[in-house]
C-alpha positions, 0 to 999 in steps of 0.5 A: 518502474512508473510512479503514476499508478493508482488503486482503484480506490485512489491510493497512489505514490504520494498519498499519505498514512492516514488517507491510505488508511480512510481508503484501504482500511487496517492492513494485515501486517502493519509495520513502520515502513510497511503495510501488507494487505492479504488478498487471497493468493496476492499480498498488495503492500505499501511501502512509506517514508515521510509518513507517505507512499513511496512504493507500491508491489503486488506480488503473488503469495507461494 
């Protein structure tokens, strides 16, 4: 797992809730730990703690 990726937007480990929010707008699914975005067939889904990414997946939707 590396912890150096980034969206093109700019959205990578460490960014915080708000920022994430000014570059990816409202996420479809927002829960306190988890923001899910839906992108056709893929779902992109932030995970946080400390009010900041700690993980990012991607993963195809069934």
């Amino acid at each position: 797992m590396k912890d150096n990726v980034s969206t093109p937007g700019g959205v990578s480990v460490g960014t915080g809730r708000e920022r994430a929010a000014e570059l990816l707008g409202s996420p479809n699914l927002q829960l306190e730990s988890e923001w899910s975005y839906l992108l056709g067939e893929t779902t992109f889904s932030l995970y946080f703690a400390d009010d900041k990414v700690k993980f990012m997946a991607l993963t195809k939707n069934l």
